[in-house]
C-alpha positions, 0 to 999 in steps of 0.5 A: 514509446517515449511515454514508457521511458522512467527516471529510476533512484538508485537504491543499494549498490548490492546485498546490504549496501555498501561495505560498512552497513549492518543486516537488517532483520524483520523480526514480527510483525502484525496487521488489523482484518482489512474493513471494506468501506460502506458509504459511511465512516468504519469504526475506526480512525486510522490511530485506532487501527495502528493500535489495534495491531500494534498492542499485541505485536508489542506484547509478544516481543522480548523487547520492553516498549520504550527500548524502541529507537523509533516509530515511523509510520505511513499515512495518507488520509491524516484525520484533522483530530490525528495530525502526526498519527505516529506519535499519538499511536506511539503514545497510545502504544504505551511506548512512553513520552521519549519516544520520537516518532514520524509520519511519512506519505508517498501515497501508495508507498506510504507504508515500505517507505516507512519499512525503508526509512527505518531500514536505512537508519540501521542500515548506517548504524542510527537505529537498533529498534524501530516500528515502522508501520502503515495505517489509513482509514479511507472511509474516514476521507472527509467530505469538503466544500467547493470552493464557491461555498467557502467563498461565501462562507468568508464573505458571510464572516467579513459583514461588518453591518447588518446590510453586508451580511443582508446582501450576503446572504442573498447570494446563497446558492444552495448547488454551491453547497454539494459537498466532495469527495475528498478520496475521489478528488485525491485519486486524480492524477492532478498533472495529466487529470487521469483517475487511477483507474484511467490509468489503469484502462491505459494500461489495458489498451497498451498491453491488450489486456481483455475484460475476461483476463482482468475478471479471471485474475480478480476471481483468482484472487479472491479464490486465494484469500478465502483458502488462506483465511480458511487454511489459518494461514493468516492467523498469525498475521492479522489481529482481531480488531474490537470496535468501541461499540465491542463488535469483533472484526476477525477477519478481512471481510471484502472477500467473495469465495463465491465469485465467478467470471461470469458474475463480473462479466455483468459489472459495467465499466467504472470509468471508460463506459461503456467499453472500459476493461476496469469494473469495482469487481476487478479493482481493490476495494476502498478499505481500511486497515493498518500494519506494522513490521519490528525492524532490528539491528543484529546487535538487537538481534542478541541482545533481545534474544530474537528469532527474525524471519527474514533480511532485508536485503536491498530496496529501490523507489522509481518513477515514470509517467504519471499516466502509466503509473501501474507499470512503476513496479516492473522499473523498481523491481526490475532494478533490484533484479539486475542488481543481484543478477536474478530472473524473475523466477530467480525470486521464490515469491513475489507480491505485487500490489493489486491496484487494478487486476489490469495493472498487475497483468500489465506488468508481467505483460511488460517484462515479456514484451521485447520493445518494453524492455529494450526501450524502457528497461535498457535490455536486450531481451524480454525478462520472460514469463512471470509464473503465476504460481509465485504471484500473490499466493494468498491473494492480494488487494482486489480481494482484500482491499488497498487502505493506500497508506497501509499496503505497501507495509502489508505486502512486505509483512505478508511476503516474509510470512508467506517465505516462512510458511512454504521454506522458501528463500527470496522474495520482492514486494513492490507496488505502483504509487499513484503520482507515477512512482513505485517502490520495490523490495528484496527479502531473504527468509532467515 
């Protein structure tokens, strides 16, 4: 069991944190269709994706451009044409030259950390307005030499004579020059040398977790994307995005209505052949995509004449072995939950980022097995059931993709509208980070 033991961060010590901070609002927010990758770069880079967004959430809002404090915006595959991508959207936004604006990167995290950096500063009265978003564009992941190649590459530019550059070139080797994945090469854990689908497979073995249960929770999820879409209840969330060439993306475009258990059943196992439970069909899908959330003081709140959706009440970031790293939401998550002294179906809804189907049935797993909870929790007893029916109700990354800088911002967005839509009350948004952290949030529908 020590492999199950965390280091947890303190977040908040209650409800708005100390005595003497400010209410936080969510007040809109936007998102791009989620573009499944195709084995070749999408038709946008990840500024482009936070544009297309961005604009008409802009427009919308009572509020002008440049009146904005911020933009804090979270990626992690950064395009060598687009370094600090905050500020080149903020610009392309039209937000104006004085606009100071960040990146911020905790892999998976990327996107809430920039919810909760934003948070804090108005929390402690730095800020009234931000715009804190998410954007990747994974199938824009470069691919780079070995490092033979390169080598060869600099002795080639260091010939001082035509004999050097002769004898140079006859070390070519042409295997030298099999280009990498970039993207595979940053989805290894490079300090237990596990891919993160082996970290999920851990998992599965930890918690019993079958290969059908993982396929049953994958068709579920792609069955509650393609009624959200179908039901427009995603129809103020996601903006249509229009590609250079003027193709119309409308909507998240990885989702199978017409899935079945017994069409995954025939998938092979992705990276513990040939008995591994993780498969492409029960995994999210390389995507790209961008998110935004407006976030404001109740100062601004009045000033602008707003009508917010929902509080941010509270946030937690915690960390554990990089090796169970898909277990990091039942730490943070569980953190805010003895903080505001709530049960987990205490919490209306809840949106767990689906890295893996396994992963996400390992965490409700972990809350309900006694020795997790005493030992890695410090309880005395399980947490319980997680009911489904408050789990994902829209369906989640296995159905719509994970663009990693993107979804944690993406959860917090959809869970506030998600609260609105069914009147209901409270809920956390949460993920697992690869590196072996995870973040957590509590909102409140206004």
């Amino acid at each position: 069991m020590t492999q199950r033991t965390s280091k947890t961060s303190t977040g908040n010590t209650g409800p708005g944190g100390s005595s003497s901070s400010r209410r936080v609002y969510l007040v809109d927010g936007a998102r791009t269709p989620f573009l499944k990758a195709r084995g070749r770069p999408g038709p946008f880079s990840p500024v482009d994706l936070a544009v297309q967004c961005g604009r008409p959430l802009l427009l919308r809002q009572p509020i002008p451009v440049d009146a904005y404090d911020q933009v804090i915006l979270g990626c992690v595959n950064v395009v060598p044409s687009e370094m600090n991508p905050a500020r080149i959207a903020a610009l392309r936004l039209g937000m104006g030259e004085a606009m100071p604006a960040f990146t911020v990167q905790i892999n998976c995290g990327s996107g809430m950390q920039s919810i909760d950096t934003a948070y804090k500063y108005i929390r402690d009265g730095d800020s009234d307005l931000i715009l804190a978003g998410g954007t990747d564009a994974l199938s824009h992941a470069p691919m780079v030499l070995q490092t033979e190649a390169v080598e060869w590459l600099a002795g080639l530019n260091a010939a001082s004579s035509p004999q050097d550059y002769a004898r140079q070139l006859g070390q070519f080797s042409p295997k030298d020059f099999k280009p990498e994945i970039s993207l595979a090469k940053g989805l290894t854990d490079p300090i237990v040398g596990l891919s993160m689908g082996q970290t999920a497979e851990v998992l599965a073995q930890q918690f019993n977790i079958t290969r059908q249960e993982a396929d049953e929770y994958a068709v579920s999820s792609h069955q509650r994307l393609a009624r959200a879409q179908e039901e427009g209840w995603l129809d103020d969330e996601v903006e249509p995005a229009i590609s250079p060439e003027g193709e119309l993306f409308r909507q998240d475009d990885g989702v199978r209505a017409d899935t079945s258990a017994e069409a995954l059943a025939k998938l092979k196992a992705a990276f513990e052949p040939p008995f591994g439970q993780v498969t492409p069909g029960n995994s999210s899908q390389v995507t790209d995509g961008a998110s935004w959330l407006v976030l404001a003081s109740e100062d601004a709140v009045k000033k602008y004449g707003l009508k917010p959706k929902a509080v941010l009440v509270d946030s937690q970031w915690s960390a554990l072995d990089p090796k169970i790293m898909g277990l990091g939401p039942v730490l943070s998550s569980t953190a805010l939950l003895k903080r505001h002294k709530a049960g987990l179906n205490d919490i209306d809804l809840w949106e767990i980022n689906e890295a893996f189907a396994a992963q996400v049935l390992a965490c409700t797993r972990a809350w309900d097995d006694p020795e997790f909870c005493k030992v890695a929790l410090g309880l005395d007893k399980p947490m319980g059931k997680l009911d489904p029916e408050r789990l994902n109700v829209d369906g989640g990354a296995v159905a719509m993709g994970h663009p990693v800088g993107t979804s944690g911002n993406r959860i917090v967005l959809h869970l506030m509208n998600a609260l609105h839509r069914k009147g209901l009350k409270r809920g956390i948004a949460t993920e697992c980070i690869g590196g072996g952290q995870s973040g957590a949030m509590l909102i409140e529908a206004v």
